[in-house]
Backbone bond lengths (Angstrom), bond angles and torsions (degrees), N, CA, C in turn:
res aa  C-N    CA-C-N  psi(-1)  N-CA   C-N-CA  omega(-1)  CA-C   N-CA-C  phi
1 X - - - 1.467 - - 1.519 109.37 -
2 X 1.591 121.97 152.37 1.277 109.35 -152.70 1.928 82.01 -153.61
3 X 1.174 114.37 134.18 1.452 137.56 171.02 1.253 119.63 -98.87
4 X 1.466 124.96 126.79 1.339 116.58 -165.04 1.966 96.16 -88.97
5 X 1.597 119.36 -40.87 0.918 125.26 -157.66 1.376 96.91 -157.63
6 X 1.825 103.97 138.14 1.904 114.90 -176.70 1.744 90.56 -152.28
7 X 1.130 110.41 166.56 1.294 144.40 179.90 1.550 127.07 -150.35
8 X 1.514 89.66 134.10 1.456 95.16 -167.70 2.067 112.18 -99.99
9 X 0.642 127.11 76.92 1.657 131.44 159.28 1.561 127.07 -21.39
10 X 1.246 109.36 134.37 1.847 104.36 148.92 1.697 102.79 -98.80
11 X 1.426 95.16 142.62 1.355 90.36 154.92 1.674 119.40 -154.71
12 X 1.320 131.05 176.06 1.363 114.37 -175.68 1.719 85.81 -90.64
13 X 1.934 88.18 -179.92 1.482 111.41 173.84 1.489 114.97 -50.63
14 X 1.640 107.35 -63.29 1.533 95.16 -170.86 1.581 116.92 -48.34
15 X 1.444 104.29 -51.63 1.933 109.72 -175.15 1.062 82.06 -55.13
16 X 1.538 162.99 -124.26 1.285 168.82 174.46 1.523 133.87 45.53
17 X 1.475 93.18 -51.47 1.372 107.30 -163.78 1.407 109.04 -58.30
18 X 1.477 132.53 -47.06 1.394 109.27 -173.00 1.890 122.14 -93.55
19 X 1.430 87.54 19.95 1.902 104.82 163.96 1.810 89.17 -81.84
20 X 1.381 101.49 -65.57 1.768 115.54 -164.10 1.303 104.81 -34.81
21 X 1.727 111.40 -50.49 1.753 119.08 -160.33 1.370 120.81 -76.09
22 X 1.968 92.18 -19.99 1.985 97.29 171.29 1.383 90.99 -88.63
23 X 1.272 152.31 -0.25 1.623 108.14 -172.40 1.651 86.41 -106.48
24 X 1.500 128.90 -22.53 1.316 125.75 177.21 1.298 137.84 -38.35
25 X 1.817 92.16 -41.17 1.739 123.32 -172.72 1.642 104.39 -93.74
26 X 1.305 114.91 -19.00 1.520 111.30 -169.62 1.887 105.30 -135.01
27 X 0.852 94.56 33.97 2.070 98.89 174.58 1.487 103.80 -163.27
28 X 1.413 125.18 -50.41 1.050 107.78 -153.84 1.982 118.72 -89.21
29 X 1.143 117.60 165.84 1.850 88.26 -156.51 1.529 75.54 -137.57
30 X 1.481 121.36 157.41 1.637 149.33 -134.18 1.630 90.85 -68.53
31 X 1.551 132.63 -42.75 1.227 139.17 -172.59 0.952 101.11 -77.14
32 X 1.377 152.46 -13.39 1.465 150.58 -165.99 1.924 106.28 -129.69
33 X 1.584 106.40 52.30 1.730 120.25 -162.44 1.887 76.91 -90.44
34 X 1.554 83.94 127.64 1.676 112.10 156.56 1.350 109.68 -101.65
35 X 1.101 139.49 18.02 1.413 117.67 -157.85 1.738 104.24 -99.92
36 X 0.988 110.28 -27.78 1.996 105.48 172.45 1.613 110.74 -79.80
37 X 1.560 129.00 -0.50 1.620 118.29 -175.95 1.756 89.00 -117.67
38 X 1.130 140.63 -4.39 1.527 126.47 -168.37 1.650 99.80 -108.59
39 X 1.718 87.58 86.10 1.525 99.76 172.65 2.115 104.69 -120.46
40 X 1.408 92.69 -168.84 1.533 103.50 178.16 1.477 123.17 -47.07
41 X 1.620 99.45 -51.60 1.303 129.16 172.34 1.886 135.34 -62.98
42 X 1.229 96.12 1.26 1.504 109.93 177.82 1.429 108.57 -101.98
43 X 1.493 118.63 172.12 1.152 98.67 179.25 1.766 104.99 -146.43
44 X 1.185 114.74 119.55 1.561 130.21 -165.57 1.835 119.48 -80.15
45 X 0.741 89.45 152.85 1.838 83.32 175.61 1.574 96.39 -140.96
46 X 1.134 122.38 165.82 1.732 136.92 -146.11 1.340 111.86 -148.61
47 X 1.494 126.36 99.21 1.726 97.99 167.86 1.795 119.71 -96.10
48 X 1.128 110.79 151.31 1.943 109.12 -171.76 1.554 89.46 -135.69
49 X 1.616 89.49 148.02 1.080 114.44 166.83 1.754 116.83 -68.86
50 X 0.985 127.16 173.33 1.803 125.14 161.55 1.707 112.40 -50.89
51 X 1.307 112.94 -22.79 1.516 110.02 -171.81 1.676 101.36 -108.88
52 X 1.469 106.26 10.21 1.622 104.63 -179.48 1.585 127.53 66.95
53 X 1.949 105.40 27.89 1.050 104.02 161.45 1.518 129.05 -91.95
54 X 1.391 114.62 149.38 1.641 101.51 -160.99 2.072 92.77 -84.36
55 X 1.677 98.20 136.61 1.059 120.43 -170.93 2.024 98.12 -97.82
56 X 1.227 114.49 -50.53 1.672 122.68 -178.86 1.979 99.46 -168.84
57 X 1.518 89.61 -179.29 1.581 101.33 178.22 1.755 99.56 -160.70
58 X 1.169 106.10 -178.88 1.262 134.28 -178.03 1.195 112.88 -149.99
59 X 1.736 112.78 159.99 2.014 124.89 -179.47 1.335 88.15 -135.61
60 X 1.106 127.99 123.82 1.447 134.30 121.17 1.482 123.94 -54.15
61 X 1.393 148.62 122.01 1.282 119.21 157.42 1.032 114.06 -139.90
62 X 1.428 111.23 162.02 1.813 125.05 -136.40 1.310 129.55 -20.16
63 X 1.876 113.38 -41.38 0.964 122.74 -176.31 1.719 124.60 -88.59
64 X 1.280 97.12 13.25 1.636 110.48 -176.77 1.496 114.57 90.17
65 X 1.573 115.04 25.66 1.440 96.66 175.54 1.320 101.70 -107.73
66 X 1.743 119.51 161.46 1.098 134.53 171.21 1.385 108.26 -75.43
67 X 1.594 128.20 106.83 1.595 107.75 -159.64 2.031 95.43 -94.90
68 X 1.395 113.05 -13.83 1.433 108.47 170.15 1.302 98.20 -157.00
69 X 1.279 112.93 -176.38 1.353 128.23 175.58 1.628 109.19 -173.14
70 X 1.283 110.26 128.87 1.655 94.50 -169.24 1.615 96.71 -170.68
71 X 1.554 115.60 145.84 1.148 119.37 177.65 1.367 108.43 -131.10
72 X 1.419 131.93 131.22 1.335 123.22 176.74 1.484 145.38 -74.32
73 X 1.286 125.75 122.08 1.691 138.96 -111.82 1.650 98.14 -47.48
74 X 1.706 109.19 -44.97 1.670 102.64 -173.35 1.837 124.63 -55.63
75 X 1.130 95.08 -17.51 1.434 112.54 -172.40 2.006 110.23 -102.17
76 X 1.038 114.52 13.12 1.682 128.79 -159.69 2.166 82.43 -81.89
77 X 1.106 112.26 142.82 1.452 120.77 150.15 1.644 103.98 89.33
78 X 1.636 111.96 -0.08 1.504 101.12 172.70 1.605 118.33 -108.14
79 X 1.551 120.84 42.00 1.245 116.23 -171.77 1.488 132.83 88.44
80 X 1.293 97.59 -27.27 1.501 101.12 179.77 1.510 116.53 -61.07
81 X 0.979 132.29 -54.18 1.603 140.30 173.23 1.739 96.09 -37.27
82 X 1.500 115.72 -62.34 2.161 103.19 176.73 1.749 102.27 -31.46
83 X 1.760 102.40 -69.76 0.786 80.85 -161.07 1.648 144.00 -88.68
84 X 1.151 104.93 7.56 1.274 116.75 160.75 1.884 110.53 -49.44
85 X 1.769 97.70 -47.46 1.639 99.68 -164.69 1.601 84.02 -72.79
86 X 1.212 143.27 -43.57 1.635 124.02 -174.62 2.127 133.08 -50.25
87 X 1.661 78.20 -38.01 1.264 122.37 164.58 2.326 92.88 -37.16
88 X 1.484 77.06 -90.02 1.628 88.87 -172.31 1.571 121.70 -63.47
89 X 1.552 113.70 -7.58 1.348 112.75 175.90 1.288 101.42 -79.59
90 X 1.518 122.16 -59.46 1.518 115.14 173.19 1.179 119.97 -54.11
91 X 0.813 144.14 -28.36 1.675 135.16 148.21 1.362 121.23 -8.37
92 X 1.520 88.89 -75.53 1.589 122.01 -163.25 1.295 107.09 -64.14
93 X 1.733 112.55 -22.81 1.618 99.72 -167.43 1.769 76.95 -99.85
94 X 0.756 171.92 -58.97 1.416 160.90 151.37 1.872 101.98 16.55
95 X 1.198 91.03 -48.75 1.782 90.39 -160.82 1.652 93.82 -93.06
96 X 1.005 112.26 11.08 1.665 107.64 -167.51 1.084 137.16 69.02
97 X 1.613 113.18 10.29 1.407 110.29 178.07 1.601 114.39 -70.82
98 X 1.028 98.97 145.92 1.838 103.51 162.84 1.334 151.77 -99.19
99 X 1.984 95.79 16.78 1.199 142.44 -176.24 1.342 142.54 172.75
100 X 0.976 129.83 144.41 1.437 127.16 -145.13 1.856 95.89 -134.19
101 X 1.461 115.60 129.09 1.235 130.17 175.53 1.426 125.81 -127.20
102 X 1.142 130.49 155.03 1.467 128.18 168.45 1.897 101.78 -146.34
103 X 1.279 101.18 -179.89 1.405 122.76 174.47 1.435 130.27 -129.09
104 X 1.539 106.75 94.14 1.406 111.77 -139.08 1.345 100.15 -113.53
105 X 1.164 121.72 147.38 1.961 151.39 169.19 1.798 84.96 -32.52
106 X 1.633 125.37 147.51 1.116 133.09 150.25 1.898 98.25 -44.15
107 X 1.401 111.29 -36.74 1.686 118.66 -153.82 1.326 87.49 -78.97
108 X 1.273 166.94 28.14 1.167 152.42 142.84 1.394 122.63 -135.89
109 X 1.494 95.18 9.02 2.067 90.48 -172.54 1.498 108.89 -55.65
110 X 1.475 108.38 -28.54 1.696 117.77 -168.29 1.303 110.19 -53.83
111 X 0.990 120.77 -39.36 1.686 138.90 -166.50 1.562 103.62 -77.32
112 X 1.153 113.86 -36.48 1.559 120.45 -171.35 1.722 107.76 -69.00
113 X 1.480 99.18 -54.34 1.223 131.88 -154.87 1.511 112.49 -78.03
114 X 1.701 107.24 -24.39 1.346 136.73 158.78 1.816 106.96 -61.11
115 X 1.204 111.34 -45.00 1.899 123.64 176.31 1.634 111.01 -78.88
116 X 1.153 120.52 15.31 1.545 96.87 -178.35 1.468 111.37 112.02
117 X 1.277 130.04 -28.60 1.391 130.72 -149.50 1.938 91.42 -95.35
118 X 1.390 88.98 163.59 1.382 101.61 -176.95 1.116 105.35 -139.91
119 X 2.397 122.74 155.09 1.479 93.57 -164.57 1.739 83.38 -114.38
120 X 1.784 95.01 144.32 1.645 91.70 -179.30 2.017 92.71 -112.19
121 X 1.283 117.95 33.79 1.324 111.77 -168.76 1.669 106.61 -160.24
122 X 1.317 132.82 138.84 1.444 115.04 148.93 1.482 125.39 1.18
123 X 1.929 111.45 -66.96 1.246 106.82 -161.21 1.305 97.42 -142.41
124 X 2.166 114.14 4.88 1.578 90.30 155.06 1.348 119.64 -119.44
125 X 1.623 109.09 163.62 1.215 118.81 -174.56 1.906 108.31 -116.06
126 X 1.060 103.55 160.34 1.608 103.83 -179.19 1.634 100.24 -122.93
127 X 1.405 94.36 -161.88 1.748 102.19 -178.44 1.817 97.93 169.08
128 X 1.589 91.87 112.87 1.482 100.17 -176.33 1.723 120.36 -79.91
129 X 1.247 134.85 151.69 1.326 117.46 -151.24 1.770 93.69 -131.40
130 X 1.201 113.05 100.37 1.293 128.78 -161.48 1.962 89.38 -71.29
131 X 1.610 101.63 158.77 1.550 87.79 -174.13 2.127 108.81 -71.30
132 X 0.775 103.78 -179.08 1.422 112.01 164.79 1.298 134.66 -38.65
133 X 1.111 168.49 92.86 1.712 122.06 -152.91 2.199 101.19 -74.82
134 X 1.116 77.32 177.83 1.687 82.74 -175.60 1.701 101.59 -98.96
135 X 1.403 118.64 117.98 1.527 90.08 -175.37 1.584 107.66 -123.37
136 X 1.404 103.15 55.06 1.419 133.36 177.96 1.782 96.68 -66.12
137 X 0.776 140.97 -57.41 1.580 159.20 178.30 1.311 129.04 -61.11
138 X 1.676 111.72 -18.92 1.417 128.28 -174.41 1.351 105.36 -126.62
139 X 1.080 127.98 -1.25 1.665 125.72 -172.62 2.263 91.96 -62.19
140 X 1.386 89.41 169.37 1.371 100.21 -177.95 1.693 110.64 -83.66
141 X 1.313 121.00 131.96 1.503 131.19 -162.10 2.136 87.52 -55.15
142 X 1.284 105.78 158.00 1.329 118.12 156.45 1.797 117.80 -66.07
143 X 1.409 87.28 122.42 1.479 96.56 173.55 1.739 118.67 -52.01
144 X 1.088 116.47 161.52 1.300 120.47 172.57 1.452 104.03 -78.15
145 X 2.058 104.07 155.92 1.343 100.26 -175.58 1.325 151.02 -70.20
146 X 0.957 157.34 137.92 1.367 160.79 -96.42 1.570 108.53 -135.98
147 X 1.109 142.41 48.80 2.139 125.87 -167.18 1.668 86.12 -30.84
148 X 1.399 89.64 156.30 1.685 110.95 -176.86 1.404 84.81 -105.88
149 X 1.953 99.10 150.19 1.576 108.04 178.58 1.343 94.15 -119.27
150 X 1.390 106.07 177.78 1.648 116.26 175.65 1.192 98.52 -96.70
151 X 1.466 101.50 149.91 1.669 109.50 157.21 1.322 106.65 -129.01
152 X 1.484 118.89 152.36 1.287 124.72 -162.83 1.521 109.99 -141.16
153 X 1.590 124.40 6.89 1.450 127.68 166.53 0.967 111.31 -142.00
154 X 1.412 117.55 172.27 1.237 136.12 165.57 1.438 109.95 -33.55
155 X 1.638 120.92 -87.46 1.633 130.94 161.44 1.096 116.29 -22.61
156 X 1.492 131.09 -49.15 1.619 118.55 151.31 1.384 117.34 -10.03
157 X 1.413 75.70 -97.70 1.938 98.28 -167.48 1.648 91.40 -54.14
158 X 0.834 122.37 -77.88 2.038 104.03 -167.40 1.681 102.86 -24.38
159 X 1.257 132.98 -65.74 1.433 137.55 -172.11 1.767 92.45 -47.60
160 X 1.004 132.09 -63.11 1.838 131.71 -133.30 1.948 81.28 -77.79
161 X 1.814 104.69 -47.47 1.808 112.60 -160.60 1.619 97.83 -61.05
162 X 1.093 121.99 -28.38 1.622 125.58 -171.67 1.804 100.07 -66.53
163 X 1.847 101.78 -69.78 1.332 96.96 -179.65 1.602 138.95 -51.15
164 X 1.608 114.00 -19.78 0.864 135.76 -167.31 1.508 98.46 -66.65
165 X 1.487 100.24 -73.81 1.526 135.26 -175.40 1.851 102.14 -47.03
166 X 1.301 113.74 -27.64 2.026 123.73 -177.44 2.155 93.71 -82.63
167 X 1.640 95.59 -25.40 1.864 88.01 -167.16 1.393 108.54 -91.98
168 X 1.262 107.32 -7.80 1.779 108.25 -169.36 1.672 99.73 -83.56
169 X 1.530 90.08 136.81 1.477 110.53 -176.85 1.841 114.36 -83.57
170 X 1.219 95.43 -54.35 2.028 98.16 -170.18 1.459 113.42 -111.75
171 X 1.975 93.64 -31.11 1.119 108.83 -169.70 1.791 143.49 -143.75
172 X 1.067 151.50 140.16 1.576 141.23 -157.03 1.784 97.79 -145.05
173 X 1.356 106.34 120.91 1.365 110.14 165.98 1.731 84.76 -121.81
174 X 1.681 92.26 158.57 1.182 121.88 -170.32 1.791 107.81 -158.82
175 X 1.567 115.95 120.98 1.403 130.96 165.93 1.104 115.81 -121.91
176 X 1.501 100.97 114.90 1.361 119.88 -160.92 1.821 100.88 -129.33
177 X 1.510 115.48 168.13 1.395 107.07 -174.77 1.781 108.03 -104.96
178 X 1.532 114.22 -20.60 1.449 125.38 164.17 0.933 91.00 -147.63
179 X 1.270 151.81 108.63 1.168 150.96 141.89 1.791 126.82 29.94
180 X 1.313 101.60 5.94 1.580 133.59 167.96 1.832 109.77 35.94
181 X 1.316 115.75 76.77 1.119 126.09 -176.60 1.199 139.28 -45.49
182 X 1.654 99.33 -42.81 2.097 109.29 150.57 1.245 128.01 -49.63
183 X 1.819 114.39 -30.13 0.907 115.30 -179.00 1.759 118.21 -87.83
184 X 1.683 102.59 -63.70 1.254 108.27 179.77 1.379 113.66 -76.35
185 X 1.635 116.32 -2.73 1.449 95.04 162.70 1.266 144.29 -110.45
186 X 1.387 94.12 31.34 2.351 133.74 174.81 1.881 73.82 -60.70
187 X 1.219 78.10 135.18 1.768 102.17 162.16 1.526 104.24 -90.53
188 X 1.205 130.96 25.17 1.534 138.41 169.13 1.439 102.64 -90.62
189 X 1.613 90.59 -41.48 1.791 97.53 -158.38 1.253 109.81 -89.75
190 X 1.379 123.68 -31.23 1.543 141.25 173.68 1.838 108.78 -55.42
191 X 1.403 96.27 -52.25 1.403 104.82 178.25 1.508 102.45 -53.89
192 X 1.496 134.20 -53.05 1.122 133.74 -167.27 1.235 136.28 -64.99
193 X 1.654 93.53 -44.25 1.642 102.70 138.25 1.596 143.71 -32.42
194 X 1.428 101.84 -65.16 1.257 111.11 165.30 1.616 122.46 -48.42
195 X 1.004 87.81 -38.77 2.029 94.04 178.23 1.153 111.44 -56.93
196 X 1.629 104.01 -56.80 1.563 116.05 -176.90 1.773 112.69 -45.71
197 X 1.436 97.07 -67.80 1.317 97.05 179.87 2.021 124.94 -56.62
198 X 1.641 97.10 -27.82 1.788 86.96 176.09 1.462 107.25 -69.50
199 X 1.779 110.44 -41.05 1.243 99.27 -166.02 1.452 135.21 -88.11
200 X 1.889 110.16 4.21 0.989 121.70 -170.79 1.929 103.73 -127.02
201 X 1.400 107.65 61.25 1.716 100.69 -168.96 1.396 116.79 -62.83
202 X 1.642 127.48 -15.01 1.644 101.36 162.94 1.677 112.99 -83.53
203 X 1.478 94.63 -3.44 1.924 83.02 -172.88 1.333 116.31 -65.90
204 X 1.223 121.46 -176.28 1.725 140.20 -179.23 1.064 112.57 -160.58
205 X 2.045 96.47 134.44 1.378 115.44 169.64 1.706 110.29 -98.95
206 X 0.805 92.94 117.82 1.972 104.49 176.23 1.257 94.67 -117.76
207 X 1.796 80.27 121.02 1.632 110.21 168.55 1.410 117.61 -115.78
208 X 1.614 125.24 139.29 1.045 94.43 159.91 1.619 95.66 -139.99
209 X 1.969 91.54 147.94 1.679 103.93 -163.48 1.522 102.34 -110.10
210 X 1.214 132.78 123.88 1.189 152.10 163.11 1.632 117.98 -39.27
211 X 1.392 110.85 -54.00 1.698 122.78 -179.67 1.569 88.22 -128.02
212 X 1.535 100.40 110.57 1.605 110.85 -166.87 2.169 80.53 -110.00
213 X 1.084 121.14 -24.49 1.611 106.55 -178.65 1.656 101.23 -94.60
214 X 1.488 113.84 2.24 1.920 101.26 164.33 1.409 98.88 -95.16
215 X 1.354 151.34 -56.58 1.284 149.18 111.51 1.507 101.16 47.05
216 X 1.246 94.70 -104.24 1.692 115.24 -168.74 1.936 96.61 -46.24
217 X 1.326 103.10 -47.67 1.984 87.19 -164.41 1.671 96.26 -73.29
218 X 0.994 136.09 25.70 1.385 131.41 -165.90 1.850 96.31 -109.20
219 X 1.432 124.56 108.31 1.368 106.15 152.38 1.839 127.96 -42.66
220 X 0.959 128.69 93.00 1.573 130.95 -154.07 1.744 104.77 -129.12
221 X 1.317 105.64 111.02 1.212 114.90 172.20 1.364 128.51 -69.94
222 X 1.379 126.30 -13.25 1.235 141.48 127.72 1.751 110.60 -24.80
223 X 1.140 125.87 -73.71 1.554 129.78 -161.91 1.452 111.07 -77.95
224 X 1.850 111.62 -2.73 1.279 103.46 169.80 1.334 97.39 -99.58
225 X 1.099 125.18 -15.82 1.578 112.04 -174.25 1.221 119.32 -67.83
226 X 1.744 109.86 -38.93 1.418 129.48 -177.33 1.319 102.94 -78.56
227 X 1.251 122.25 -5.95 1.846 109.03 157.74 1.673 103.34 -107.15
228 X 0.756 126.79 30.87 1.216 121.13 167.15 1.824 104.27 -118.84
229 X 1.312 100.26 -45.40 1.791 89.60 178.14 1.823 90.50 -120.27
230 X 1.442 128.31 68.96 1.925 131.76 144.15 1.375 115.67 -28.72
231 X 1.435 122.96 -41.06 1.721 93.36 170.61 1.435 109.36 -93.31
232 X 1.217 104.52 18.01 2.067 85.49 157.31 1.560 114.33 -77.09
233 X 1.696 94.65 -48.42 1.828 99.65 -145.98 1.521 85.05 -91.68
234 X 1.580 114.34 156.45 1.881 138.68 136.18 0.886 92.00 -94.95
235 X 1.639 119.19 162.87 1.440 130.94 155.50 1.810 98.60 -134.31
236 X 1.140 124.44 139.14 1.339 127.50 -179.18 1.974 100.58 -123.90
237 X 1.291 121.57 146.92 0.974 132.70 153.82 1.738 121.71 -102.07
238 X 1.443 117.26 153.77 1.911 119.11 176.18 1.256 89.70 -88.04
239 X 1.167 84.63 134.68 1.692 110.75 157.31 1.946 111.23 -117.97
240 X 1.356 108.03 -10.38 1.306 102.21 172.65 1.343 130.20 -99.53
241 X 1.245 152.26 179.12 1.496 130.01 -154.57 1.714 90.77 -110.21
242 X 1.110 114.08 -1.91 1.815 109.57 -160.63 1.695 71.25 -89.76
243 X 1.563 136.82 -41.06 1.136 111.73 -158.87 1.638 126.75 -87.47
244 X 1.706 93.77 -42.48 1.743 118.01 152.96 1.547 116.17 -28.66
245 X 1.183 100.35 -46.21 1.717 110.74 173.12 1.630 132.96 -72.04
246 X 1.162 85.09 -1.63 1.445 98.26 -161.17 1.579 113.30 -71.41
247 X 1.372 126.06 126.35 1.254 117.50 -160.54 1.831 113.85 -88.98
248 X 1.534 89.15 -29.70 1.772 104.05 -167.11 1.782 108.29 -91.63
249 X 1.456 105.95 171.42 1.476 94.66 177.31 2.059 79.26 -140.64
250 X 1.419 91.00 176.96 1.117 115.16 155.02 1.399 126.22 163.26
251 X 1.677 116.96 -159.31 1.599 108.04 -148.13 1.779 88.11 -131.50
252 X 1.287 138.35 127.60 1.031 116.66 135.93 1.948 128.03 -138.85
253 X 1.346 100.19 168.12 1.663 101.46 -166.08 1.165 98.24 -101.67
254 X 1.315 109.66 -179.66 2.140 113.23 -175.39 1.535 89.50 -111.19
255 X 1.484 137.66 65.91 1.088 146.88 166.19 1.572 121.05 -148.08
256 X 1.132 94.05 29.09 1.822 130.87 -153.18 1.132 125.42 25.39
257 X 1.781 118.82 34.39 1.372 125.05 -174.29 1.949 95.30 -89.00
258 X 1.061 105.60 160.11 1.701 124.12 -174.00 1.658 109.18 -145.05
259 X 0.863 96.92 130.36 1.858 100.87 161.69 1.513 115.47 -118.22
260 X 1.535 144.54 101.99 1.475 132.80 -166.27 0.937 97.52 -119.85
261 X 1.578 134.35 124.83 1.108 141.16 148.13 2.175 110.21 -76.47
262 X 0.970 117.90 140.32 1.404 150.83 166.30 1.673 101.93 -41.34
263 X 1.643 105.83 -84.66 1.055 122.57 154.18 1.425 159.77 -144.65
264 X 1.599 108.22 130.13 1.831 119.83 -152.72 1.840 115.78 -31.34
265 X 1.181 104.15 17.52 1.806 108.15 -171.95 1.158 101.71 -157.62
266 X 1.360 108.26 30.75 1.730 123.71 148.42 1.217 123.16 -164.17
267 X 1.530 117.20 165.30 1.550 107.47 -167.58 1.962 111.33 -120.29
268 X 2.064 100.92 42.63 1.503 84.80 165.79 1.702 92.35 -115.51
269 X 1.608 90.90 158.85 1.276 118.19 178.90 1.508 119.13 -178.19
270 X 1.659 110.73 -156.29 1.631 103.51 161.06 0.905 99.70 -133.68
271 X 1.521 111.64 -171.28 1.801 130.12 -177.49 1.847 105.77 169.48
272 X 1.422 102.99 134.53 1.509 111.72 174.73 1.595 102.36 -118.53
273 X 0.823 105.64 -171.95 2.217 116.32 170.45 1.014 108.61 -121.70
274 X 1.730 132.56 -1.56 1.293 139.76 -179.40 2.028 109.29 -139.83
275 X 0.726 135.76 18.40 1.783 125.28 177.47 1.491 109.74 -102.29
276 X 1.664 111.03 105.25 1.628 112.01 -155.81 1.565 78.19 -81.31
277 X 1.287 133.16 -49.92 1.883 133.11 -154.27 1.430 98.72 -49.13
278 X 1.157 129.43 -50.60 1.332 136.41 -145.60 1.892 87.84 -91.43
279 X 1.303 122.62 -58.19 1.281 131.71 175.00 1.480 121.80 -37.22
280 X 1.274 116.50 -56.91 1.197 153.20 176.39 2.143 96.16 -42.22
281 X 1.098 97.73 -56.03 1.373 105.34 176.37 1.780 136.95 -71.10
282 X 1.147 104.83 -26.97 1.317 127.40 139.87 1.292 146.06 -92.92
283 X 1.470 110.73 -6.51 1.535 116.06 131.84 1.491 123.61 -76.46
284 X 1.264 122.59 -13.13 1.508 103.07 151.42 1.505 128.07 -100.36
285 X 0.954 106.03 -0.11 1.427 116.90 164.98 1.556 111.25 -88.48
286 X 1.477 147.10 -44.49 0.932 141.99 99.32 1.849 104.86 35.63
287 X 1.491 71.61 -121.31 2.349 79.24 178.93 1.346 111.50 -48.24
288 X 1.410 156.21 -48.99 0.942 132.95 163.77 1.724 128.80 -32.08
289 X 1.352 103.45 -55.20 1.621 108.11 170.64 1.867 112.30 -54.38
290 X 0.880 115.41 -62.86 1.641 134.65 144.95 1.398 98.33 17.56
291 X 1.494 93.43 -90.30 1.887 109.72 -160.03 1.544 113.71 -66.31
292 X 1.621 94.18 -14.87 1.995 95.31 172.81 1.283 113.63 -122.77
293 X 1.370 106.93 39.51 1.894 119.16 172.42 1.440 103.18 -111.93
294 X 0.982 111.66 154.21 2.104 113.14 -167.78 1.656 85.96 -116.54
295 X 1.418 104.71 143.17 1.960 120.20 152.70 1.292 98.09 -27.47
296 X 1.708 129.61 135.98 1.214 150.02 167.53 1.729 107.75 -52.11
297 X 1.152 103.65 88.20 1.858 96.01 174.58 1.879 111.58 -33.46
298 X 1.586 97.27 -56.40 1.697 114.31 -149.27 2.009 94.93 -65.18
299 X 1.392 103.55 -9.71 1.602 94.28 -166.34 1.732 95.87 -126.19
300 X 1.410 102.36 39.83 1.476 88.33 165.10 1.909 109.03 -108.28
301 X 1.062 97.16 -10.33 2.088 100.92 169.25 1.555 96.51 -55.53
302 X 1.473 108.42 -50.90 1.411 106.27 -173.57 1.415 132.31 -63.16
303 X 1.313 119.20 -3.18 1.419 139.75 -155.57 1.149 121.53 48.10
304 X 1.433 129.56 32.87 1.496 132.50 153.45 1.474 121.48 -91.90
């Protein structure tokens, strides 16, 4: 059996639990018992297919151990198991550990021991977690500048928000007035998203939504995505009137591309993939709004 495309997730226990309870009942075998480390406090990662079937998962818990790791048998030998263990190494260096251990079956030390791990025990093995590299120094030079074009429809802006969202390197802020469903919910733009976030796991999408309870009553394929991969997206709401007021929306990437619409209940404006001057200005307008927007009340049921 052969997968064209999978993704790997954080997620907590509750969202979790019935990924956790199929790989429990169908992978994991009596010597390899999770059942005393799969609490609130651990933290799981998930791989899915495109149709959101669970492929394997992993536990980190608190103290840096790997409390499982497991992929389900049809899916065994295509990578997924790395990245699950990459999954949970970045974690760990998140939390500051400086190594990551488990206590593994004679029947799998090979696999471990194949990744880096070493055995300092009968049946445990460790794995030292070198820092990050810094890749402040290697990122790709800034493109040359860009003339800004107009856009004047809907299909516009879906085409310009896709490319934008394919050029951003670490990062995507976006001010929007509901999270604008014609727009962000083009399966152009969704797709692009998704990329961003599999292929960029320290990056972040910061949003911030204006009418976070029109938002929330909206079936929005956007808000399932962002519970499916939570350490991509923030979502911030205004609490100040300079922001509540705000008439315009727009999109920009840290590659100094911008998309600005005029106004949030229409789609003319401009946007390039390269104009840092113009960029530059709505990334500080941007972070300013930022630091005086509060956590989304309406999307914390959802775990965002």
């Amino acid at each position: 059996m052969k997968i064209q495309n999978y993704s790997i997730e954080y997620a907590d226990f509750a969202s979790a639990f019935e990924a956790i309870n199929k790989l429990r009942s169908t992978v994991l075998t009596p010597e390899y018992t999770i059942e005393d480390t799969l609490d609130w406090q651990c933290h799981h990662v998930i791989a899915r297919d495109d149709e959101q079937q669970v492929l394997g998962g992993g536990c980190l818990s608190p103290d840096g151990e790997i409390s499982y790791l497991a992929v389900l048998p049809p899916y065994h030998n295509m990578g997924i198991g790395r990245g699950l263990l990459d999954a949970l190494s970045n974690k760990a260096r998140k939390l500051n550990h400086h190594e990551m251990w488990l206590k593994a079956p004679v029947s799998v030390q090979d696999y471990f021991l194949k990744h880096g791990f070493y055995q300092t025990g009968e049946d445990i093995l460790k794995l030292t977690l070198t820092p990050k590299p810094i890749v402040r120094n290697t990122v790709k030079p800034r493109q040359t500048s860009v003339p800004a074009e107009e856009i004047n429809t809907l299909a516009d802006a879906g085409i310009a928000s896709a490319q934008l969202i394919t050029g951003g390197r670490r990062g995507l802020g976006i001010f929007t007035p509901d999270l604008e469903l014609n727009l962000y919910g083009q399966k152009q733009v969704l797709s692009a998203l998704k990329q961003f976030a599999i292929e960029n796991r320290e990056g972040q999408i910061r949003i911030i939504v204006q009418n976070t309870m029109n938002a929330r009553s909206q079936k929005h394929p956007l808000l399932d995505l962002a519970q499916r991969l939570p350490s991509s997206f923030l979502f911030r709401e205004p609490v100040e009137a300079e922001e509540l007021q705000y008439t315009s929306a727009y999109l920009i990437n840290d590659r100094d591309g911008y998309l600005f619409r005029v106004a949030n209940n229409r789609y003319q404006g401009s946007w390039s993939p390269a104009l840092a001057s113009r960029q530059r200005q709505l990334r500080d307008e941007f972070e300013r709004a930022w630091e005086r927007c509060l956590p989304c009340v309406e999307f914390r049921t959802l775990g965002l």
